[in-house]
N, C-alpha and C positions, 0 to 999 in steps of 0.2 A: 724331178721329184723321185726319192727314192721308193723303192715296193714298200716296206714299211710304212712309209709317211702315205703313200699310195692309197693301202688298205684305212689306215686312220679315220682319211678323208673320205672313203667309202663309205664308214659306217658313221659317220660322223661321230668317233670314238669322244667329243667334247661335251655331245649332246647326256652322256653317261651320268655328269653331275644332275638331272633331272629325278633319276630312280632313287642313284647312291644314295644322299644325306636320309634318305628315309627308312634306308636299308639298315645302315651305321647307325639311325636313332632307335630304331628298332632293338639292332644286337646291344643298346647300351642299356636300353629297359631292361630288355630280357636279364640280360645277366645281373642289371643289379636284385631284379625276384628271387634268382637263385644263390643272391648273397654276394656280389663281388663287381668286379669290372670284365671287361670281354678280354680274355687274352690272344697273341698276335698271332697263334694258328689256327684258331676259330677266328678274325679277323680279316686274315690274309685268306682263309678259303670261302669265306664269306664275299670277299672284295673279288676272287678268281672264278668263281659259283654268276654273280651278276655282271661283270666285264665276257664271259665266253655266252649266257643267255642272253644279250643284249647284241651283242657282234653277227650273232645266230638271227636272229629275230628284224635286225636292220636290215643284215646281208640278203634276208628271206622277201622282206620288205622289195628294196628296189630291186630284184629280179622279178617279183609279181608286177611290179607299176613299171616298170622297162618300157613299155610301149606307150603307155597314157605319159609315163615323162617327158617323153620326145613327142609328145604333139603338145605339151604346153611350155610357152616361151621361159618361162620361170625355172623350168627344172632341163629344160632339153641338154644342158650343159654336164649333169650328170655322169657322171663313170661310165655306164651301161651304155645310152641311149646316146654318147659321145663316143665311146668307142675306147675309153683307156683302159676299162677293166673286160675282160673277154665272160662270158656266161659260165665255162667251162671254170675260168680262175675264182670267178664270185660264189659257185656250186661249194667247189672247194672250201672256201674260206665258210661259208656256213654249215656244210657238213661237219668240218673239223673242229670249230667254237662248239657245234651243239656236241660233238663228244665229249669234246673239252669238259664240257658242263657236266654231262652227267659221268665223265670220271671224278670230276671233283667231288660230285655232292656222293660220293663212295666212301670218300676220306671222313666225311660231317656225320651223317649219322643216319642209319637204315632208312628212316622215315623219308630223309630229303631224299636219297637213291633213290628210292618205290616211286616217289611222287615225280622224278626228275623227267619223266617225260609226257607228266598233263602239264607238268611247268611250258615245255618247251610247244607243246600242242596251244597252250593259251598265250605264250607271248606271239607265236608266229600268225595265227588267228585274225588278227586284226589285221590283215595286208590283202585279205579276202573281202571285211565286210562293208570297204566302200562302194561295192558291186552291188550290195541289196539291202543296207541301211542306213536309214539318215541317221545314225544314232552311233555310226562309227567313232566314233570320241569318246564313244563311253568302253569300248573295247580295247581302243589305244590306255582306256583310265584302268583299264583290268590288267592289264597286261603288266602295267607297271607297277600297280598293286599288290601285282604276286612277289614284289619285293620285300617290303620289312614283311610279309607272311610269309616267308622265306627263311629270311633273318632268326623270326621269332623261334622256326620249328628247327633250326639247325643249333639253336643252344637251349633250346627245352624237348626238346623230340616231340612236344605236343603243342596244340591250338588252345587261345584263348580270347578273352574279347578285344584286351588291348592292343594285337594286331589285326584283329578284324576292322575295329572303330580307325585304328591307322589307315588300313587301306581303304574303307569308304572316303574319308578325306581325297586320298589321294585319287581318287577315280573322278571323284570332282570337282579336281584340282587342273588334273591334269585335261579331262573334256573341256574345262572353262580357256584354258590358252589352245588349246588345239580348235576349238573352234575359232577363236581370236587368227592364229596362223592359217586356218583355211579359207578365210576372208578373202587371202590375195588369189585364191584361186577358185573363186567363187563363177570368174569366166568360163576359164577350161573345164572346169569339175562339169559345170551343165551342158557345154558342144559333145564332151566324153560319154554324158549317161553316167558321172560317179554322181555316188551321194554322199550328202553333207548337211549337217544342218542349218550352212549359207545358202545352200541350195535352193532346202527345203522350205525356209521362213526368210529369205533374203539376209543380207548382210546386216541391215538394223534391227532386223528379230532376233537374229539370231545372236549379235551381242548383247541382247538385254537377256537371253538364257544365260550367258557364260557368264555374265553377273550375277545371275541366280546360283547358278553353280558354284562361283565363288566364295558365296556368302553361304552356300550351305559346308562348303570345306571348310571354312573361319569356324563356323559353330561346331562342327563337329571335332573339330583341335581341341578347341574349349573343352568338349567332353573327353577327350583324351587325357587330358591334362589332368580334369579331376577325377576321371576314373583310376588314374595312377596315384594323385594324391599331389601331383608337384604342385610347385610354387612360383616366386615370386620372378625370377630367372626362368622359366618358361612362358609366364603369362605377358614378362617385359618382351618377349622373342614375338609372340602375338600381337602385342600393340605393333610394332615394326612392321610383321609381315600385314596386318590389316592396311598401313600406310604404304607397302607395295603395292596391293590391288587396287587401292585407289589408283595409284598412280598406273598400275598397267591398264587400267579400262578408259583413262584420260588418254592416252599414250592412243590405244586403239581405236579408241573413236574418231583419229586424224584421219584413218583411211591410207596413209602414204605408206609404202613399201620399209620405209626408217623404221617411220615410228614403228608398225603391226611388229616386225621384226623385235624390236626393242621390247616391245611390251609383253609378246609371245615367249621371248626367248630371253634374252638378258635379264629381265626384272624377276622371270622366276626359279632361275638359274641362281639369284641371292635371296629369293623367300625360300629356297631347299636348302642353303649355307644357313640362314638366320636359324629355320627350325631346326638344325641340325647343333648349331652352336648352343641355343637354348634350352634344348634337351642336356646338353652335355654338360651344360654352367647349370642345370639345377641337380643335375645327378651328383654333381662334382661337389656341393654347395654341401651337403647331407655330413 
């Protein structure tokens, strides 16, 4: 494997489609409030701004769980806790991404520089708080949150509510399948002393929250949607993504290593495609 392909796999540079499409939906509202579409160098800094905070924020990640990876059989295989990536090489690559980051947001606009490192203080946060809260899912949900409220502030220089109502979505969007994903490690997480909220309410409780969760991120789209005003090509993207979560909470309730996988990762890997599509076919529509 090449260093390249090396580091990718490190940060699981794939898992990226999860933030982006809410990022992108984000910069496409924004810019049409201020009259137009996103052009390709608020776009590309916008896409280079969330690729070096995410690389930072993973790379942060498994150096904090290095030791809890390698005593559970599901992850022992990892870079760190395998031995391919050295501590010293993985330092590196997260030092230099969070620079990365807050060189870029220099180029976007005063507001994102100033704020570019509670950015980088809130996405790395969460690799901490499986140590002292069942409720870590909802800090993995902030983290990525701080994307389209990211997006918004980097072509408006200012806050509003249509990224705020975005990112509560996505906080409990994203705690509803990360609960779903730490099901398989609802073993190790309790031999370890981490916490979860498989942990804390079992595996069958705790997927009936992540369906609560779900169903409060569905509603809260709906209020997005008419908070903006869209239509009929946004709200078609909602029927669709509603028939994802069905289908990912069937999926999880199997219990099998496929399916959680499937239902966790694949299925809302194309409900962050659909809303992202949706967004752009009703902006487009106008």
């Amino acid at each position: 494997m090449s260093p390249f392909r090396k580091y990718l796999s490190f940060v699981r540079f794939s898992h990226t489609v999860f933030a982006l499409p809410f990022a992108l939906a984000s910069l496409v509202v924004a810019s049409r409030e201020t009259g137009g579409w996103p052009g390709w160098r608020m776009t590309l800094l916008i896409l280079a701004a969330l690729v070096c905070a995410r690389t930072a924020a993973m790379g942060f990640n498994r150096i904090m769980d290095r030791k809890f990876d390698a005593q559970n059989p599901r992850t022992a295989g990892r870079h760190l806790p395998a031995g391919k990536i050295g501590r010293v090489e993985a330092w590196g690559l997260v030092i230099g991404a969070a620079t990365g980051f807050v060189a870029v947001t220099w180029f976007i606009n005063p507001v994102c520089f100033y704020l570019s490192p509670v950015a980088l203080g809130l996405v790395g946060f969460y690799s901490l708080t499986k140590r002292f809260t069942d409720f870590t899912h909802f800090f993995l949900g902030l983290a990525l949150a701080a994307a389209p409220v990211g997006a918004w502030l980097a072509v408006t220089g200012s806050l509003a509510w249509p990224p705020v109502v975005l990112a509560f979505a996505v906080v409990f969007w994203l705690a509803g399948f990360d609960i779903i994903y730490a099901t398989q490690d609802f073993a190790a997480d309790t031999v370890a002393g981490l916490h979860s909220l498989p942990v804390r309410w079992g595996i069958a409780g705790s997927l009936r929250f992540a369906r609560w969760a779900h169903g409060i991120m569905w509603i809260t789209l709906v209020g997005f949607g008419l908070l903006l005003g869209l239509r009929w090509a946004y709200f078609t993207g909602l029927v669709i993504i509603a028939a994802g979560l069905v289908s990912e909470h069937r999926l999880a309730r199997r219990g099998d290593p496929v399916s959680v996988n499937a239902a966790a990762l694949r299925v809302n890997g194309v409900i962050s495609v659909v809303f992202l599509a949706s967004v752009v076919a009703d902006v487009a529509s106008r």
